[in-house]
Each structure stands twice: as structure tokens, then as C-alpha cells.
C-alpha positions in Angstrom: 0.0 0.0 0.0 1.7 3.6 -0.9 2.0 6.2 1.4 -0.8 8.4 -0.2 -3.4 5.1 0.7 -2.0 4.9 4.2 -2.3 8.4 4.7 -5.8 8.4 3.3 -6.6 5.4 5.4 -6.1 6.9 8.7 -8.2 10.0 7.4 -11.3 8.3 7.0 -10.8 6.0 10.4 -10.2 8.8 13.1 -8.2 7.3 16.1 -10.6 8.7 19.1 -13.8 7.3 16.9 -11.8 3.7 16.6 -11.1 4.1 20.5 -14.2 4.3 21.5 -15.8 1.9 19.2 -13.2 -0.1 21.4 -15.0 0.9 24.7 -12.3 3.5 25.7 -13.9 6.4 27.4 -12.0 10.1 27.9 -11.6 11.0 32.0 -10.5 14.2 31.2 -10.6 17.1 28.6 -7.2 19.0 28.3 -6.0 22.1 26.4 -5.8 21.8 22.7 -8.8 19.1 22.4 -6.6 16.2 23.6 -7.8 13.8 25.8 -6.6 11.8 28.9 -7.7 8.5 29.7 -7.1 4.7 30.9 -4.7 2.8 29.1 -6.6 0.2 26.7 -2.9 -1.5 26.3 -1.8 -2.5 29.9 -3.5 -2.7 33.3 -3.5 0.9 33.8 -5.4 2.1 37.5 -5.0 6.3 36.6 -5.5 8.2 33.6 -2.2 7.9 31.4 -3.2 7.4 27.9 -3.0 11.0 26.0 -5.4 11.5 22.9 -4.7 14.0 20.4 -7.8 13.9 18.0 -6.4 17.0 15.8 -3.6 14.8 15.0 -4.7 11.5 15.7 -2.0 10.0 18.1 -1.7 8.8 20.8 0.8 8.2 23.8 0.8 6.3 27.2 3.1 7.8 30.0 2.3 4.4 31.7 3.5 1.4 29.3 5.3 4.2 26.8 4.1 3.2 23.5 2.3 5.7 21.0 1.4 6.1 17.6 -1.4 6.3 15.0 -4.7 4.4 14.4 -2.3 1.8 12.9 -0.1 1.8 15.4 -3.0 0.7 18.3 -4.7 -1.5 16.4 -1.4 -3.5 16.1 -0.9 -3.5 19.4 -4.1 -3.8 20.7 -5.2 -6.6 18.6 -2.0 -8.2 19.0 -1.5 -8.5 15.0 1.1 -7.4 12.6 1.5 -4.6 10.4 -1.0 -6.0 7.4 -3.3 -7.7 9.4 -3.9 -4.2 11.3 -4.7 -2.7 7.4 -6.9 -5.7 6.6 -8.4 -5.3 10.5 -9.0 -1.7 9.0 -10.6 -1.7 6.0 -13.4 -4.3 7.4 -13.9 -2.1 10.1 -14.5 1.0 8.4 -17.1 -0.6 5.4 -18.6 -3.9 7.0 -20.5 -1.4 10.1 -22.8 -0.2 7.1 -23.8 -3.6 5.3 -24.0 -5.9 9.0 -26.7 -2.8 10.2 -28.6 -3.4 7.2 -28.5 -6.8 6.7 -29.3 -7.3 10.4 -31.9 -5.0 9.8 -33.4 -7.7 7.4 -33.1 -10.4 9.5 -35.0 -8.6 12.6 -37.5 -7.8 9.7 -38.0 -11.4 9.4 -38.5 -13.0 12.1 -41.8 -12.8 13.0 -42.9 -13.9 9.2 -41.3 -17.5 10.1 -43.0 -19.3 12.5 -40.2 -22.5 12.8 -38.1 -19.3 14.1 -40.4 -18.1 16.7 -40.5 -21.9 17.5 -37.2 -22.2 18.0 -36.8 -19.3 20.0 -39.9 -20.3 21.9 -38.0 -24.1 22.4 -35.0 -22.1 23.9 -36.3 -19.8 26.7 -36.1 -16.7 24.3 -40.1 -15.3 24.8 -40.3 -11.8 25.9 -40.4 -8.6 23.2 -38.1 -6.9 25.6 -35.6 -9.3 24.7 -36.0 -10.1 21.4 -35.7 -6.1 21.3 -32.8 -6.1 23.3 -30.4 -8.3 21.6 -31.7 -7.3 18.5 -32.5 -11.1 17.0 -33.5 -11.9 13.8 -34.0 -14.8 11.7 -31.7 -15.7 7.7 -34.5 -17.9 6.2 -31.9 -17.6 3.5 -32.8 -16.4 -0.5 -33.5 -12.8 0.7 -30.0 -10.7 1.3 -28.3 -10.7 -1.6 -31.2 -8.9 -3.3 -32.3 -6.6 -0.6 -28.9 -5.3 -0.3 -28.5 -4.9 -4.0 -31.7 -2.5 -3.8 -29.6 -0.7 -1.3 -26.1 0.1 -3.4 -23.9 -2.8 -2.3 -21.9 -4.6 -5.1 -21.9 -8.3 -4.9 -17.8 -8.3 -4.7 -18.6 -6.4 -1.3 -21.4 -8.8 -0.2 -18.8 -11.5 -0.6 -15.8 -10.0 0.9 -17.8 -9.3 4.0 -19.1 -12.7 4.1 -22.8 -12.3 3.6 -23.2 -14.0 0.7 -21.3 -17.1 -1.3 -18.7 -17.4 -3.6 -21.3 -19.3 -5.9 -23.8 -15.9 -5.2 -25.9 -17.5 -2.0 -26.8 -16.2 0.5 -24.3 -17.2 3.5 -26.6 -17.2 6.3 -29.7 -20.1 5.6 -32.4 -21.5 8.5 -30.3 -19.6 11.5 -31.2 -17.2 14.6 -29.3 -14.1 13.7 -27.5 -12.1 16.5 -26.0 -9.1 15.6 -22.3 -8.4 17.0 -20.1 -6.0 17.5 -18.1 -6.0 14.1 -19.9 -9.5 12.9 -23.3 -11.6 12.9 -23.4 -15.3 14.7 -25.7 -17.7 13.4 -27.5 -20.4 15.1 -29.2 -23.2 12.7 -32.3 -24.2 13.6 -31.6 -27.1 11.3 -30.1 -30.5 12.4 -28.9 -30.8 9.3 -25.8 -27.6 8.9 -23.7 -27.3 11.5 -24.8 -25.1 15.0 -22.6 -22.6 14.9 -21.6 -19.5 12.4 -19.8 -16.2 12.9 -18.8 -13.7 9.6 -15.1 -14.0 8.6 -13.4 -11.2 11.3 -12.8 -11.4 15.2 -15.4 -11.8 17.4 -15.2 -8.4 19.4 -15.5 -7.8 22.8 -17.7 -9.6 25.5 -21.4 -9.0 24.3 -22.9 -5.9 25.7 -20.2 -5.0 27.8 -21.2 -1.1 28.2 -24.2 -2.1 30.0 -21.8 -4.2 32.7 -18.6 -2.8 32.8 -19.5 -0.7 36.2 -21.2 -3.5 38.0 -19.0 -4.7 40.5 -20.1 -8.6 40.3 -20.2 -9.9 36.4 -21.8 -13.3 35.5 -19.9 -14.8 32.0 -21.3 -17.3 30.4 -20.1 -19.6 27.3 -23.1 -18.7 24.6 -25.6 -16.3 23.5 -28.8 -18.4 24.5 -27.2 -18.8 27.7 -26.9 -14.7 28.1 -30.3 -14.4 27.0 -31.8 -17.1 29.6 -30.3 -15.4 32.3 -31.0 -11.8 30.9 -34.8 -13.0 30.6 -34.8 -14.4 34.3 -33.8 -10.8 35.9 -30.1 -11.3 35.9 -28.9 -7.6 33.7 -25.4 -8.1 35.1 -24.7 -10.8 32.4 -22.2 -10.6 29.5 -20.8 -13.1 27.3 -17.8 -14.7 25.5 -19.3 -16.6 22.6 -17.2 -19.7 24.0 -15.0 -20.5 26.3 -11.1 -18.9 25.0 -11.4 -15.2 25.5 -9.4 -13.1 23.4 -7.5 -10.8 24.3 -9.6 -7.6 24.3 -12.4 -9.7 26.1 -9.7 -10.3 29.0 -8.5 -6.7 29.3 -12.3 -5.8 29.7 -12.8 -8.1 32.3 -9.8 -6.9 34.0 -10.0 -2.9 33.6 -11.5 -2.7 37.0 -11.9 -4.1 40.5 -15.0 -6.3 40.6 -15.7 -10.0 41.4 -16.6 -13.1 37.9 -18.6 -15.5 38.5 -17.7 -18.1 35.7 -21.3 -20.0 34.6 -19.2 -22.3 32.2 -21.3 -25.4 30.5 -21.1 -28.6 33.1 -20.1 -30.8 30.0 -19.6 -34.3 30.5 -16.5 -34.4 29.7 -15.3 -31.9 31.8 -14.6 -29.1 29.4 -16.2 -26.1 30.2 -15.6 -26.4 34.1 -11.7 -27.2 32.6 -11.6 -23.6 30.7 -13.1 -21.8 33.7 -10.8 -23.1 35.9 -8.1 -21.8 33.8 -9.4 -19.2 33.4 -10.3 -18.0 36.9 -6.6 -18.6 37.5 -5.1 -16.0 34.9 -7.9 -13.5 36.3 -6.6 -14.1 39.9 -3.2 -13.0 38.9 -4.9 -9.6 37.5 -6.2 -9.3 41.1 -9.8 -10.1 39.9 -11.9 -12.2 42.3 -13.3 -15.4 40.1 -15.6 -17.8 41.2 -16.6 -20.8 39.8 -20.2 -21.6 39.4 -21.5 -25.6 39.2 -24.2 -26.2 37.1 -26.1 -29.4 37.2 -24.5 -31.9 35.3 -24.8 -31.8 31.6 -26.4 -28.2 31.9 -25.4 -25.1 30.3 -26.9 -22.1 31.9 -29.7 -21.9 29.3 -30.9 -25.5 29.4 -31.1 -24.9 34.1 -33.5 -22.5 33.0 -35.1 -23.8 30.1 -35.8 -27.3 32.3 -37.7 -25.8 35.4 -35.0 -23.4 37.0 -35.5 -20.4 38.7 -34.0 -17.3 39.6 -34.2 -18.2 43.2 -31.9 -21.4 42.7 -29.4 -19.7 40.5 -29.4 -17.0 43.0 -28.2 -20.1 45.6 -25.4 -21.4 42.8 -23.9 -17.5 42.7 -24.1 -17.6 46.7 -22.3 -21.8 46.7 -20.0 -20.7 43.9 -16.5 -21.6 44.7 -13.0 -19.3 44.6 
């Protein structure tokens, strides 16, 4: 890429609207329109990270490093130099096409009765929350045409992932959950496999703004989970999509002091109380307080509820959960 496109780059993706797309919130104004603020980079516990917006850099007097929007998305992602372009470009055109194409989805959900079925099957029931996490349903044949209407090229459709290399479109029979920077896809089918995300990372732990200041955080594995739990009165919740956090998603459960309680899947073989374990150990060495919550056996937190539970007997597996 030439120096004119790098330049040109970093003009259309300003650094403090990429910071706090990323969650990172200003403490302080200073002279000149910069900004002061926590580090995003290290554990930081007092403002040390400046922001210059006029000239879009940044410096930390805490770990030292600086640079432009390049720069932090290297380090923050933990990528090199061309995966921070690539990391780039999808970041500044996929937000359009994954609003509208969500947009779609939520449209059709309620013309589908299997979905509402399947939703119904799952514990997910209340407008509120259907509203909340913005779900919608891919009965597949529809995208590729309603985002022509709009002004997307097909090559654009495919690079974001929405659609096939043979034209289709990528999302067919599947609950659609809107993410930050992708969709997930649940099949409703027995037939395709369970599980599908958009090419591009995952993000951050699901609706983190809405529980980065409680001081006690419930993290479950999967969005059905989040959504049982969210449904039963718990608004505390967040959510990994699975059990290896990246690295962003650790740094957000460790930018302040508060207590995890870990609601892994009580798998039979052991796995998901395996990850949280592991991972309640790396938290404890950021200083965070983790506890481990047992599930029944061979319940994730969205089947305890779906099966009979209640709030009142999750409340007592928070209370017995261990350190």
C-alpha cells in the first residue's frame, strides 16, 4: 500500500472514533482538544493514555508506546502490520452492510413461525428481549437482493461474508445475533452445523457497556445462555461466545476491580468447568476475584433454566459458587 493510501486510510478512520468503538472512554478534557484517559494496552489504575484527536496519536506515559490508528490497532489486537490494514478496512465498510442486513433479519423474524418456535424451544419469549439483543432470523434467498436494492456490489457482499462465492446467501435457516463488528448464526436445522460467525474477530464480551461498572459480572459460554439469564432478571450478564477469551475480552474483564462469577457449560467431559478453571486462575493474577459456578451436570446455563429453574436457585449457585 503507498503512502498516499495509508495516509488516506487513517483520514477516514479517526483514532478517538476507533477508541471508543473499542470501549475507551475520555476521564478528562485537556487544552488543545486532547484527551486523557485509561490505558486500553496495559492494566493501567489512573489516567495515562493521551489522545490528540487533531492529530490522531496517541501516547501512554504508563506502558510508553504511541502512535497512530495503525499503530493501536497493532498492538491492541496483537496483530502485525498487514493484518492491522486488513483489520481496518473491514472495520471501516462492513459497520454499514452488518446494520442493514441485520436489519433484514429482525424484519423477518416474525414472518417465520419454525423461528419463533425455536426461540420459543429455547427460553427466548419476551419482546423486551427479542428487542434487546436485536434477534433476527436468515430464512436464506432474501439478502443478496435486498442489499443490492440498497447500493452494495456483490464483490462487497462476498468480501464481507454475507453471501457465497457461488452468489448464496451465507446465512440459511439460522437465529441471527448481531455483534459488534460480525453476525453469529445459530441453525435451527439438524442438518448444517450449529454454529456460524462472519469472517473477522469476534469483538469484545457481548454488551459490555451495560456491565462494565457492575462490581459482580456473571460470564457465560453462549448467547442463549446470556439471553436465559437476561430473561430471568439477571442484567449483570455478558458473554464470551465460548469458552477462549481473546485478548480484548480479558483486558475488559480486568479494567477494573469487581468479582466473575464463571457459569461455564457442566459438560460431561469436563470441558467447560476445565476452561473456567483456567481461566479464573489468569484472572486471579490480574487481582480479579473469580468464582466458579456448578451447574447441574450436563447443563449449560440456558438449558437450568429452560428445564424448570428459577431465579431463586441460581441466585443459591452464585451464593455456593467456589474461589
Amino acid at each position: 500500500m503507498s503512502r498516499q493510501a495509508l495516509e488516506e486510510l487513517k483520514q477516514q478512520i479517526p483514532l478517538l472514533e476507533y477508541l471508543q468503538a473499542q470501549d475507551w472512554q475520555p476521564a478528562r478534557h485537556l487544552n488543545r482538544g486532547r484527551w486523557m484517559g485509561l490505558c486500553p494496552l496495559h492494566a493501567d489504575h489512573k489516567p495515562s493514555f493521551l489522545v490528540d484527536p487533531g492529530k490522531s496519536l496517541f501516547y501512554c506515559y504508563g506502558c510508553g508506546r504511541g502512535g497512530d490508528v495503525i499503530r493501536f490497532v497493532e498492538l491492541y489486537h496483537e496483530v502485525k502490520f498487514p493484518q492491522a490494514l486488513a483489520l481496518l478496512h473491514q472495520w471501516r465498510g462492513l459497520a454499514p452492510l452488518l446494520l442493514e442486513a441485520a436489519g433484514l433479519y429482525r424484519m423477518q423474524l416474525n414472518r417465520h413461525g419454525e423461528a419463533m418456535a425455536y426461540l420459543h424451544q429455547r427460553g427466548v419469549r419476551s419482546p423486551e428481549l427479542i428487542e434487546h439483543m436485536r434477534i433476527g432470523y436468515a430464512p436464506g434467498g432474501c439478502l443478496r437482493g435486498w442489499l443490492a436494492q440498497l447500493g452494495h456490489a456483490l464483490p462487497a457482499l462476498r468480501q464481507a461474508g454475507l453471501v457465497t462465492t457461488a452468489g448464496y446467501d451465507a446465512f440459511i435457516h439460522r437465529i441471527v445475533f448481531p455483534l459488534e463488528g460480525n453476525l453469529y448464526g445459530r441453525s435451527i436445522s439438524t442438518s448444517a452445523p450449529p454454529h456460524r460467525f462472519l469472517p473477522g474477530a469476534k469483538g469484545g464480551l457481548y454488551s459490555w457497556q451495560q456491565v462494565r461498572h457492575c462490581p459482580e459480572v456473571i460470564l457465560v459460554e453462549g448467547l442463549f445462555d446470556y439471553a436465559a439469564l437476561w430473561e430471568a432478571g439477571f442484567r449483570n450478564v455478558t458473554c464470551s461466545l465460548g469458552t477462549h477469551l481473546n485478548a480484548r475480552q480479558f483486558r475488559q474483564l480486568c479494567d477494573a476491580s469487581r468479582t466473575v462469577y464463571l457459569t461455564f457449560d457442566a459438560d460431561s467431559n469436563g470441558s467447560g468447568q476445565q476452561a473456567a478453571q483456567c481461566l479464573s486462575r489468569s484472572l486471579r493474577e490480574r487481582g480479579i476475584t473469580a468464582r466458579l459456578v456448578s451447574l447441574p451436570e450436563g447443563h449449560d446455563p440456558n438449558s437450568f433454566f429452560v428445564s424448570g429453574g428459577n431465579a431463586h436457585e441460581f441466585h443459591r449457585l452464585l451464593e455456593e459458587a467456589c474461589l
